[in-house]
C-alpha angles and dihedrals in degrees: 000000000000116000085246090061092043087050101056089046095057094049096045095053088046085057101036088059089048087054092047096042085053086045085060086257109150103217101226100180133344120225094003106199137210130168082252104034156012125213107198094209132017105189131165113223108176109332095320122095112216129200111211140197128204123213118182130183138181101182130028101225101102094045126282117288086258094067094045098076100078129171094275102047077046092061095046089058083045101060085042091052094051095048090049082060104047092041085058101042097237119157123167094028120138115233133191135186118225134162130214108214121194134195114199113205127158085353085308136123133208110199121211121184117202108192122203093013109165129357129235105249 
């Protein structure tokens, strides 16, 4: 991944957590890792703890942040997700799949959440 990429994604992630915080999102771990899978954000809003994935662009060409989250990206997060769980002991917990997707124009971001975005199968 070039440094310009890693670089996008870092500060996307940094601004995606701000957002979430000021959206009364409690940030719970950062770049959770398994041997299958990586879940760029793990947050609690309410009494539901929600796995996110941000998606950040600065150009359109290869398709919007939104699109970029396929099935099989979705069942990745998913086995993350599950192992988080399971790691953690944490049973009877609702659970729920957005994306932050960010759109970098001019060193800005626009921030768009897209709750429920997808379901665990």
């Amino acid at each position: 991944m070039s440094d310009k990429r890693q670089r996008l994604g870092r500060l996307a992630e940094d601004a995606a957590c701000l957002f979430l915080e000021g959206q009364g999102f409690t940030i719970v771990q950062r770049n959770y890792r398994t041997r299958a899978a990586e879940i760029d954000i793990i947050a609690k809003d309410g009494d539901t703890l929600v796995f996110v994935e941000v998606k950040a662009r600065s150009t359109l060409s290869k398709g919007g942040p939104r699109e970029a989250v396929g099935p099989a990206k979705q069942q990745k997060i998913v086995l993350g997700a599950r192992h988080f769980l399971r790691e953690n002991r944490l049973a009877d917990v609702r659970v729920r799949f957005d994306v932050v997707a960010l759109y970098e124009k001019n060193n800005r971001f626009k921030i768009e959440l897209i709750e429920n975005a997808f379901q665990a199968e």
